[in-house]
N, C-alpha and C positions, 0 to 999 in steps of 0.2 A: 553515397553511403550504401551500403552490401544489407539486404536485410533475409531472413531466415525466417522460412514458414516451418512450425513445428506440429507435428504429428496433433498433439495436446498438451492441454499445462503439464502433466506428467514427466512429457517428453523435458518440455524448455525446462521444468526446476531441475529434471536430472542432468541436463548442463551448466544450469546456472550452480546447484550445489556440487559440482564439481570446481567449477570456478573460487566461489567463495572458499573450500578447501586450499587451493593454490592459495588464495590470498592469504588465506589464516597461517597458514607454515611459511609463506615468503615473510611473512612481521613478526614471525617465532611463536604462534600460538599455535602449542599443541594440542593434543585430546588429551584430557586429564589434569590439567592445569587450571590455577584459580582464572586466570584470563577466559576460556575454552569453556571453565561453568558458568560464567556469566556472560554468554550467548543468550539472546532470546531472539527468534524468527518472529514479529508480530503481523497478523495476515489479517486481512480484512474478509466479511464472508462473502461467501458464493466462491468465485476462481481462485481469490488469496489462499482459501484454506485447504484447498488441495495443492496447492503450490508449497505453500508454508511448511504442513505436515510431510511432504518429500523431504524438502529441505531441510526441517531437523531431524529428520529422520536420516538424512546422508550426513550431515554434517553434527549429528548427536551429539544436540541441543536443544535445548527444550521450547516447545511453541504456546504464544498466546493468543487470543485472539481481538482485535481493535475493531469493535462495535461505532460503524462513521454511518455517513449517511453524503449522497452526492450532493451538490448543488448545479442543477443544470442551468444551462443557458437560457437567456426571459423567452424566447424565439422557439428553442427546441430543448426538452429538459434531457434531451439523452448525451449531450454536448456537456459535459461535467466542467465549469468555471472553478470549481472548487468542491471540498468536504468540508464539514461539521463534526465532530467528536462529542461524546455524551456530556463531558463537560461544559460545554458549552463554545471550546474554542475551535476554531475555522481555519482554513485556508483557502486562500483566493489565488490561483494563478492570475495574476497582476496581466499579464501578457493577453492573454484569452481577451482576460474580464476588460481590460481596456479598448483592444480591438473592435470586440462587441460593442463599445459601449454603455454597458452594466450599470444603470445608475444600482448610486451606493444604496437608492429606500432598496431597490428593487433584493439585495443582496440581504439587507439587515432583516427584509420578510421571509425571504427562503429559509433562515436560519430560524428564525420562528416556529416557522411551520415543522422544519426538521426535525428540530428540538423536541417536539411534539411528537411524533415518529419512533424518535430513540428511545423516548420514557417509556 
């Protein structure tokens, strides 16, 4: 697999919303159309939102922002097993989190604790 060091997220979103423009006109969505208004870029903070903000902004759409929270690994918390959402619902990479390991208490307390973080 060919992988690509980019300058900054600046750089990558202004190739990736170039990308996503190709895709949107290859499945006939134009700019201006109901399809095309109901875009939404939703970016997480820190790196998401200057990513996001490129990208509706090239692909002029509107951006929101999705307030999560990681869940690292029991070993090393910077190894992200999963997120958490203000709601309360989670995602686990199933893959990671088995590899590891993960017993499930260890999973059901980080989201606790998260939880606690978001509010």
């Amino acid at each position: 697999m060919n992988y690509r060091v980019f300058k900054d997220r600046e750089e990558a979103a202004e190739e990736l919303a170039e990308k996503i423009k190709s895709y949107l006109i290859s499945i006939g969505i134009r700019e201006g159309t109901e399809e095309h208004k109901a875009i939404v870029v939703l970016a997480i903070p820190r790196g998401g939102v200057i990513t996001g903000d490129v990208i509706a902004s090239r692909v002029k759409c509107d951006m929101d922002i999705i307030v999560s929270r990681k869940i690292g690994a029991e070993n090393n918390s910077e190894l992200a097993i999963g997120a958490l959402l203000p709601d309360g619902t989670y995602f686990i990479n199933e893959r990671i989190a088995n590899m590891l390991n993960t017993p499930k208490v260890y999973i059901d307390n980080e989201v606790k604790i998260r939880k606690k973080v978001i509010e």
